[in-house]
Backbone as a chain_set.jsonl record, in Angstrom:
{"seq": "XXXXXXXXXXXXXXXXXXXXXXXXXXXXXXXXXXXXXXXXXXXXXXXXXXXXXXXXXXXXXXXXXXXXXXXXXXXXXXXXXXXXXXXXXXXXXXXXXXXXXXXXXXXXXXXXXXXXXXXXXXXXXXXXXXXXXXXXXXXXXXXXXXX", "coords": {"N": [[71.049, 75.143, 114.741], [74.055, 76.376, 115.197], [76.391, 78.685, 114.217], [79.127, 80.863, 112.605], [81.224, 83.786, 111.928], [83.919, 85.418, 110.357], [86.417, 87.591, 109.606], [89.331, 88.37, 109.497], [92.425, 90.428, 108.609], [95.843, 90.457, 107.889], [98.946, 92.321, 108.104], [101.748, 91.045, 105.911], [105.464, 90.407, 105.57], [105.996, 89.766, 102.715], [105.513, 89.116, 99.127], [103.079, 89.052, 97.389], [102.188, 87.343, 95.581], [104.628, 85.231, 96.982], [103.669, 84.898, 99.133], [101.138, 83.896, 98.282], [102.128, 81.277, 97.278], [102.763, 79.779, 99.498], [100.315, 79.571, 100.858], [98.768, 77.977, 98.738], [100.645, 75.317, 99.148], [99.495, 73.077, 99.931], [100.51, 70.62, 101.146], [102.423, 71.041, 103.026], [101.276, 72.806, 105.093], [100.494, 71.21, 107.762], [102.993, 71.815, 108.887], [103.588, 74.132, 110.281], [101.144, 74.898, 111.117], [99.337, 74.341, 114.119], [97.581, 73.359, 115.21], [96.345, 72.021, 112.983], [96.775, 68.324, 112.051], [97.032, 66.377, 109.582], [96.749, 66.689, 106.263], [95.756, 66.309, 103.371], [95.801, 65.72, 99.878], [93.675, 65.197, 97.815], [92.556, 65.489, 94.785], [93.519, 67.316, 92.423], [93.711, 70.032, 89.514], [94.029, 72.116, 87.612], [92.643, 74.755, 88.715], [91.27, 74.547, 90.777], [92.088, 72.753, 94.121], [91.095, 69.112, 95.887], [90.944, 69.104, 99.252], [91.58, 66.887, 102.263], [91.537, 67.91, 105.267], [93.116, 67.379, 108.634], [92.436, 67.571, 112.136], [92.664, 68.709, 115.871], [90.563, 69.538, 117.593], [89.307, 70.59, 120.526], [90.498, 68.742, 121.844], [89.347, 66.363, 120.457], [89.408, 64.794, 117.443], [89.152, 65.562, 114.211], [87.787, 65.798, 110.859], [87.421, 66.919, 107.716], [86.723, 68.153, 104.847], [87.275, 69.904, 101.965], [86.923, 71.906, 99.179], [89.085, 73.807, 96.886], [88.683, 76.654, 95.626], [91.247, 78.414, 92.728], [91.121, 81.354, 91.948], [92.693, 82.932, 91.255], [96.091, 84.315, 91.042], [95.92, 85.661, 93.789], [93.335, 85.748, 94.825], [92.068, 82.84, 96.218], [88.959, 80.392, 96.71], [86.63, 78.358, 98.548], [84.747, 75.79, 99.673], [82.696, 73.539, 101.569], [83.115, 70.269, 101.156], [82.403, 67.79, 102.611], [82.109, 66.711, 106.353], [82.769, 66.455, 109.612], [80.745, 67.412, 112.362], [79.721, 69.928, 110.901], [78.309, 72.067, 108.641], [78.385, 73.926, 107.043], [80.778, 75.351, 105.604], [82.532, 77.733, 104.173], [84.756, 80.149, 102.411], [87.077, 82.34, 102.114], [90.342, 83.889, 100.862], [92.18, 86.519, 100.192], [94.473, 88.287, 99.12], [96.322, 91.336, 98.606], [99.146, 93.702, 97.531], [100.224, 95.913, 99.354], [102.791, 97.314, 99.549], [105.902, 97.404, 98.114], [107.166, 94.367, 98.178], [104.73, 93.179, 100.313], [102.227, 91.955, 101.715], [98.644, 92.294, 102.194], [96.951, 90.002, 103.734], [93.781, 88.802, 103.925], [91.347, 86.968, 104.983], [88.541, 85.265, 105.269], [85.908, 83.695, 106.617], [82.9, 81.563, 107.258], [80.993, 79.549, 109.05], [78.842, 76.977, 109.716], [77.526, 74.865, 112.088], [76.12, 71.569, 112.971], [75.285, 71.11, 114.636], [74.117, 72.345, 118.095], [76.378, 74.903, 118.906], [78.096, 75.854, 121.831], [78.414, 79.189, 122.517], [80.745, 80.15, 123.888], [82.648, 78.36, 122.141], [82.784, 79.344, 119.456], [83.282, 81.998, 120.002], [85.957, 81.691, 120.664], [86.982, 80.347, 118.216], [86.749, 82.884, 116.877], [88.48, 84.645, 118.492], [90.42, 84.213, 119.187], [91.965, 81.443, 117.623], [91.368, 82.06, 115.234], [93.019, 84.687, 114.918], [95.178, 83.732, 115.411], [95.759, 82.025, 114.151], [96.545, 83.042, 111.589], [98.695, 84.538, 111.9], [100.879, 81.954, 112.25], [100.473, 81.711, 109.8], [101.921, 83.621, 108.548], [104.351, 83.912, 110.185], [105.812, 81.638, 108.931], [105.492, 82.376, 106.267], [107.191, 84.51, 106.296], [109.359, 83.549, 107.445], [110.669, 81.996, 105.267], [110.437, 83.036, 102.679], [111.18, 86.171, 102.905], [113.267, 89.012, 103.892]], "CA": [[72.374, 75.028, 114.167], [75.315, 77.265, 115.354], [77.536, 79.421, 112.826], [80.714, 81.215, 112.799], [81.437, 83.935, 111.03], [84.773, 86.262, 110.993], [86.947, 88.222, 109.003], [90.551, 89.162, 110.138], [93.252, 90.613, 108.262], [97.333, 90.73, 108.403], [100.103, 92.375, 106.796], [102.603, 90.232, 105.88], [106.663, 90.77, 105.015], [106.787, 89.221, 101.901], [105.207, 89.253, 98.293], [101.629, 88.305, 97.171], [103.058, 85.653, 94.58], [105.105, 84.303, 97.612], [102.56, 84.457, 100.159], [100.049, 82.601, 97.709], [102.827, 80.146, 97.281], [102.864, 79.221, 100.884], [98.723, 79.365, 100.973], [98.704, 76.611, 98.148], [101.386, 73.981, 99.547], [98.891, 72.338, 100.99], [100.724, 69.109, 102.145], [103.466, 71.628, 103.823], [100.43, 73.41, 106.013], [100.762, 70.619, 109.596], [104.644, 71.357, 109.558], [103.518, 75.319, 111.134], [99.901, 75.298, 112.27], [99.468, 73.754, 115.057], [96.012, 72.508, 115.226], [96.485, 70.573, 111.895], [97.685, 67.002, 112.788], [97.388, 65.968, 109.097], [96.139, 67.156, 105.166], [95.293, 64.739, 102.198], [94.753, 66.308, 98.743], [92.724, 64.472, 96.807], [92.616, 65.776, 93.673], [93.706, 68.499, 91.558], [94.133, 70.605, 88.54], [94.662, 73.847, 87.11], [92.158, 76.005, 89.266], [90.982, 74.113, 91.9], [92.473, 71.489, 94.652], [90.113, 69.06, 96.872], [91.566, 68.811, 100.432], [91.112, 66.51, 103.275], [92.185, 68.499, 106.746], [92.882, 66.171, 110.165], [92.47, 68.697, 112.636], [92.201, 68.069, 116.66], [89.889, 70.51, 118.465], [89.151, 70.265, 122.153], [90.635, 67.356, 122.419], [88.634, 65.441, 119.292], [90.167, 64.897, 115.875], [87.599, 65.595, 113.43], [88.436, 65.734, 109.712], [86.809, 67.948, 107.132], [86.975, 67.797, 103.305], [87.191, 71.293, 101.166], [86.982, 72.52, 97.683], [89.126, 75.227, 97.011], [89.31, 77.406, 93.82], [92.06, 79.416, 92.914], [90.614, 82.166, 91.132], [93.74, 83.887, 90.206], [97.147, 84.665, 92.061], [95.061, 86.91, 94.546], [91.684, 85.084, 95.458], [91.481, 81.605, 96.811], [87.614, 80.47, 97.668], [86.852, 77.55, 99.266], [83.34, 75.097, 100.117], [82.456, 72.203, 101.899], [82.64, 69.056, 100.405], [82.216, 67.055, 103.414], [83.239, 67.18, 107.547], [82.031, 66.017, 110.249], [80.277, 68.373, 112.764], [79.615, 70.953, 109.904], [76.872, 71.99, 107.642], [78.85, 74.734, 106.14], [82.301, 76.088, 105.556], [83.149, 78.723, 102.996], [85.528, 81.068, 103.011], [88.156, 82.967, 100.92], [91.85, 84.384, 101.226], [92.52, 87.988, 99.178], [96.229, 89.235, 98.813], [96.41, 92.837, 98.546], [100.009, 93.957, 97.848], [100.355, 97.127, 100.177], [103.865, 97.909, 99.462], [107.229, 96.586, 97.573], [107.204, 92.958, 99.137], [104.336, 93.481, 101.45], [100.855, 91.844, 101.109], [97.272, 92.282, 102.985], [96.106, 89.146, 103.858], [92.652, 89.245, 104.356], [90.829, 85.808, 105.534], [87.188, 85.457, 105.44], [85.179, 82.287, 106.973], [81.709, 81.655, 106.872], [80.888, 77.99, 109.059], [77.469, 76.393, 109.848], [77.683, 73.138, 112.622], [74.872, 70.64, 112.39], [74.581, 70.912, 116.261], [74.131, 73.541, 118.78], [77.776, 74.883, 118.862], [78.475, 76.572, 122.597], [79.137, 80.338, 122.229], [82.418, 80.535, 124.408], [83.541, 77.706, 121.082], [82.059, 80.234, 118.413], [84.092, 82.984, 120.721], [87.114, 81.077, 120.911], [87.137, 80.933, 117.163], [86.783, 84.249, 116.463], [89.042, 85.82, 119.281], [91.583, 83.212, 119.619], [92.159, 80.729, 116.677], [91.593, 83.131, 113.831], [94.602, 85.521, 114.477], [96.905, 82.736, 116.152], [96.376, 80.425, 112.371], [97.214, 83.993, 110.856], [100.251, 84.52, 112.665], [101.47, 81.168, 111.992], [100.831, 81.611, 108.08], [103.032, 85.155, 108.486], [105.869, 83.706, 110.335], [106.293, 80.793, 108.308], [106.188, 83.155, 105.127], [108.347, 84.954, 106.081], [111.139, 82.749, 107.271], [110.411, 81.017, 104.165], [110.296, 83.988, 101.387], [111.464, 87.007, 103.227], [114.28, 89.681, 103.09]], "C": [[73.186, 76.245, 114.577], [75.851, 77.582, 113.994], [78.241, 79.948, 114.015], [80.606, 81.832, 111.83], [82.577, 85.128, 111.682], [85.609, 86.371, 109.552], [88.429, 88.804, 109.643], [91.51, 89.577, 108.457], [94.748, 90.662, 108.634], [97.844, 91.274, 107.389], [101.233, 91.25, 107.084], [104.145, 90.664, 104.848], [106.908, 90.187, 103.308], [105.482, 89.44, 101.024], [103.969, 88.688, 98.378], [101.86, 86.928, 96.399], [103.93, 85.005, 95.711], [104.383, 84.002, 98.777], [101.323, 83.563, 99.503], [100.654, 81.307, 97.558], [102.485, 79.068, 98.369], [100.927, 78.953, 100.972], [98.341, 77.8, 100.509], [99.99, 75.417, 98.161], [100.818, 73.66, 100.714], [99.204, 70.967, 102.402], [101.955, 69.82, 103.528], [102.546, 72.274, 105.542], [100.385, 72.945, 107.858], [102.417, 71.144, 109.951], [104.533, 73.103, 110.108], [101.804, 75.499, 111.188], [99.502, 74.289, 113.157], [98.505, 72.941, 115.139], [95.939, 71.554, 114.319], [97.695, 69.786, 112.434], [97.916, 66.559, 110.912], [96.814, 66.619, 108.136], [96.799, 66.195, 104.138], [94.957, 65.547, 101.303], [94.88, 64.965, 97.901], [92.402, 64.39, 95.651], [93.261, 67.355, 93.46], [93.945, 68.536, 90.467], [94.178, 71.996, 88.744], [93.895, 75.156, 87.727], [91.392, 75.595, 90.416], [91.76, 72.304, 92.688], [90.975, 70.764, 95.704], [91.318, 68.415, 98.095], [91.169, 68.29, 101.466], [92.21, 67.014, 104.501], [92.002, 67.404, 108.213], [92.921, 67.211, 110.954], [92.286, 67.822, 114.404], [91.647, 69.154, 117.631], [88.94, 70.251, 119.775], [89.436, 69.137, 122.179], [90.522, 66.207, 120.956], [89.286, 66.058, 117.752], [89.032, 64.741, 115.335], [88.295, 65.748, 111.951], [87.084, 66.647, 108.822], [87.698, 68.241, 105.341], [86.524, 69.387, 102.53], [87.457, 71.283, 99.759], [87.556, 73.736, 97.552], [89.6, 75.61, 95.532], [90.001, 78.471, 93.739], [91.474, 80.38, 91.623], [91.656, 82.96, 90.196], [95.325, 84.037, 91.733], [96.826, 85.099, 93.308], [94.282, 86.459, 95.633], [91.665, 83.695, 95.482], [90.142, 81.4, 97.659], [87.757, 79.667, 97.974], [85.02, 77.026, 99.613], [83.555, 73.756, 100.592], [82.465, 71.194, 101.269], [81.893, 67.844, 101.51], [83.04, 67.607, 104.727], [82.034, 66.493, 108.16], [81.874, 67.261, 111.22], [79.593, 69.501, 111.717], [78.642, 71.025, 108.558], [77.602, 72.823, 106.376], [80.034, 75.245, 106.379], [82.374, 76.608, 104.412], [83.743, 79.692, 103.278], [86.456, 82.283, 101.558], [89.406, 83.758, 101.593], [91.949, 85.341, 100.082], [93.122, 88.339, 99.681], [95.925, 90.59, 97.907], [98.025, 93.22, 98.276], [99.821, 95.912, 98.501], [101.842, 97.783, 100.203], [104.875, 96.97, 98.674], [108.027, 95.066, 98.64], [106.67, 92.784, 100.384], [102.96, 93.18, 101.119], [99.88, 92.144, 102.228], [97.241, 91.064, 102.999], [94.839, 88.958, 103.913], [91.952, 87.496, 103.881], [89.243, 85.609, 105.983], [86.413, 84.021, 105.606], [83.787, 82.264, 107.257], [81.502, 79.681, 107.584], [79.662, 77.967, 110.107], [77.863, 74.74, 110.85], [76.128, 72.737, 112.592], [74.813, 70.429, 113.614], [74.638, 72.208, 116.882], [75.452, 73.003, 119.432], [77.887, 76.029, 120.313], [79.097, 78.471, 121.969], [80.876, 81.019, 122.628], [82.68, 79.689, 122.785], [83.705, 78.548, 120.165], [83.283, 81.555, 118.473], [85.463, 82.489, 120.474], [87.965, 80.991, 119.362], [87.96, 82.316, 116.964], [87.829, 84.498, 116.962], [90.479, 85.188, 118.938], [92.259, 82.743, 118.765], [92.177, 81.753, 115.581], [93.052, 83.781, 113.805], [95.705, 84.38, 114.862], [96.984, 81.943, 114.725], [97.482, 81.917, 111.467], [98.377, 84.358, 111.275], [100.843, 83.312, 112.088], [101.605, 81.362, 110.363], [102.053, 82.783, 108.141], [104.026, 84.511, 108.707], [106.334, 82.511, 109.292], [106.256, 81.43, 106.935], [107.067, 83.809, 105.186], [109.661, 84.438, 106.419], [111.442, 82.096, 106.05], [111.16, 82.157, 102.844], [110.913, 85.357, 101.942], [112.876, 87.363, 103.488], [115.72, 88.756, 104.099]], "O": [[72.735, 77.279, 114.084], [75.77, 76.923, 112.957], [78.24, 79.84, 115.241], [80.143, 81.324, 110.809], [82.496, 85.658, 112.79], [85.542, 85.561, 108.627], [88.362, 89.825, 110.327], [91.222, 89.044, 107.385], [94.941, 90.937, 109.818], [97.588, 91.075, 106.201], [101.516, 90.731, 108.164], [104.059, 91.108, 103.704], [108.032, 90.245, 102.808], [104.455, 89.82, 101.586], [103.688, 87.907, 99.287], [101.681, 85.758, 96.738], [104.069, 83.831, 95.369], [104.488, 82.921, 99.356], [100.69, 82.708, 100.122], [99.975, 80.286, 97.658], [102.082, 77.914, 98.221], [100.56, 77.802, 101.212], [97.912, 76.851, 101.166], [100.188, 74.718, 97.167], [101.165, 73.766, 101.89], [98.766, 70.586, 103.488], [102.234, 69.282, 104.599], [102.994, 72.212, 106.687], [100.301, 73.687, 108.837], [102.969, 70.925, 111.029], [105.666, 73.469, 110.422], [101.453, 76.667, 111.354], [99.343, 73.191, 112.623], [98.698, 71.725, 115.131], [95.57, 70.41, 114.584], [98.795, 70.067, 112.911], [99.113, 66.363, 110.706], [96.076, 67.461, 108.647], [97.869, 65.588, 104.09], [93.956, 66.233, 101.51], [95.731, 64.152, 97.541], [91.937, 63.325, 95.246], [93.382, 68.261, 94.285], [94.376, 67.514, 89.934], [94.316, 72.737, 89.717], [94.238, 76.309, 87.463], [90.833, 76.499, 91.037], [91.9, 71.213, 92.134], [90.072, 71.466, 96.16], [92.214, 67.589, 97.919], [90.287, 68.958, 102.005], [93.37, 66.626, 104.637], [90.984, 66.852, 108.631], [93.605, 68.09, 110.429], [91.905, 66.652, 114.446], [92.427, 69.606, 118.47], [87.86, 69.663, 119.716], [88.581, 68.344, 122.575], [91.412, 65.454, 120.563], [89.507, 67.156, 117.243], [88.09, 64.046, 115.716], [89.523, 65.822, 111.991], [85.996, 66.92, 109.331], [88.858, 68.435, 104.978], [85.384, 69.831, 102.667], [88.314, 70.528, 99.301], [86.95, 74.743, 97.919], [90.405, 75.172, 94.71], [89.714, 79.467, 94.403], [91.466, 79.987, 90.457], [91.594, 83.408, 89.051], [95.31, 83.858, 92.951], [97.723, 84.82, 94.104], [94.395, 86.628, 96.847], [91.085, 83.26, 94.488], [89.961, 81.865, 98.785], [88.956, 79.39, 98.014], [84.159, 77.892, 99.768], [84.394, 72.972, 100.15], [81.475, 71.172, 100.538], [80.947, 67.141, 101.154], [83.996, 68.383, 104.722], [80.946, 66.123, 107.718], [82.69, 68.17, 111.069], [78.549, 69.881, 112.249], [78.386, 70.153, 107.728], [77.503, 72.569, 105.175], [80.278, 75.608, 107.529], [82.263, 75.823, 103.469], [83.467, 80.284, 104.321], [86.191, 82.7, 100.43], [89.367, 84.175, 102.75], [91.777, 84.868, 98.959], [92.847, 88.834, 100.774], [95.41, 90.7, 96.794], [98.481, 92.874, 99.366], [99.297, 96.847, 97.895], [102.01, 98.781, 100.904], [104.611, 95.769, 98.63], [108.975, 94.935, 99.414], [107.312, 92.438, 101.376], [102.379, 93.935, 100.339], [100.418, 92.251, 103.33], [97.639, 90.713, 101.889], [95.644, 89.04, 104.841], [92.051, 86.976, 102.77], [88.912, 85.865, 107.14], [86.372, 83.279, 104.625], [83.467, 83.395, 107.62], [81.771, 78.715, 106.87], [79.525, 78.721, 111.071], [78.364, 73.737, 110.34], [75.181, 73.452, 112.262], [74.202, 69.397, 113.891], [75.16, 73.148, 116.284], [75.794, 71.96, 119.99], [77.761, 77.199, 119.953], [80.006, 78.724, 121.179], [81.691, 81.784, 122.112], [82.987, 80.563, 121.975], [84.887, 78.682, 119.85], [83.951, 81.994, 117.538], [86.114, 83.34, 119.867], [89.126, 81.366, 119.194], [89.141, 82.66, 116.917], [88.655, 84.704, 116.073], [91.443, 85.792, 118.466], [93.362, 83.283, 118.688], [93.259, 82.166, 115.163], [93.966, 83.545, 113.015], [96.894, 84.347, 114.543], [97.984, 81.382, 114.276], [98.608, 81.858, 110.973], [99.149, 84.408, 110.317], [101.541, 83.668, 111.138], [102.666, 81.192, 109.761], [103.138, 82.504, 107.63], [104.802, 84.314, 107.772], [107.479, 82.668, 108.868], [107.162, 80.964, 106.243], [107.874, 83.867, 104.259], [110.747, 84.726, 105.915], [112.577, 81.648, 105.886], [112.235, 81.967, 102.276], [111.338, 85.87, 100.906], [113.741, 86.49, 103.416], [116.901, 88.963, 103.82]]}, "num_chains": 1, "name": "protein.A"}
C-alpha cells in the first residue's frame, strides 16, 4: 500500500473567523480549486459535515467521501468515510491568527491508497498539489474577505 503524508503552511490576508468561513462553504469549494469538478454534502449538524468530493486526477475522476469535525473556530479534522483508490485520508486545518487580520494556515494530510501508488504521484502531491490547493484557498479568501 502507498501513503502520503505532508504538512504545508500559509499566511493568509484575512481573519481566522473569515478564513474558516471560506474552509466550511463546502458547496462554494469547485468555483476556485481547480481539481474539484464537483462536492455533495451529505449531511450535517452542529460540529461535523459529511462530504462527497468529485475530483479528476490524471485524467480519472475518482470521488471520495469525508467526515469532517469542526472542533472549534480554529481546528477542522477530517476521516475517511469512503473513496475509491484509498485506504486512508485524515487530515486537519489549524488557523493561527499571526497578526490583526492575518491567519497561519497550517494543513496537515495523512493518505493510505489500497494499491501501489507510483512515487513521482506521492511526489507530485507533496511538491506540486499541496501548495497550488493552498494558494487557491488564499486568493479566493482574500478577494472574498480582505482589506
Amino acid at each position: 500500500m502507498g501513503s502520503a503524508k505532508a504538512v504545508e503552511s500559509i499566511v493568509v490576508d484575512v481573519s481566522p473567523d473569515d478564513f474558516y468561513k471560506v474552509l466550511t462553504c463546502y458547496e462554494e469549494m469547485p468555483g476556485f480549486i481547480e481539481e474539484l469538478d464537483n462536492v455533495r454534502v451529505d449531511s450535517r449538524d452542529t460540529r461535523a459535515v459529511v462530504v462527497t468530493y468529485f475530483v479528476t486526477v490524471l485524467g480519472k475522476r475518482i470521488q471520495y467521501t469525508l467526515r469532517l469535525t469542526h472542533h472549534s473556530d480554529r481546528e477542522i479534522t477530517w476521516k475517511l468515510v469512503s473513496g475509491e483508490f484509498m485506504k486512508e485520508n485524515t487530515g486537519r486545518w489549524l488557523l493561527e491568527e499571526v497578526g490583526p487580520g492575518r491567519t497561519r494556515a497550517t494543513y496537515e494530510l495523512q493518505m493510505g491508497f489500497g494499491m501501489l501508488v507510483p512515487g513521482a504521484i506521492v511526489s507530485q502531491l507533496q511538491k506540486t498539489s499541496l501548495p497550488k490547493m493552498l494558494q487557491q484557498y488564499k486568493t479566493h479568501a482574500e478577494k472574498k474577505y480582505g482589506k
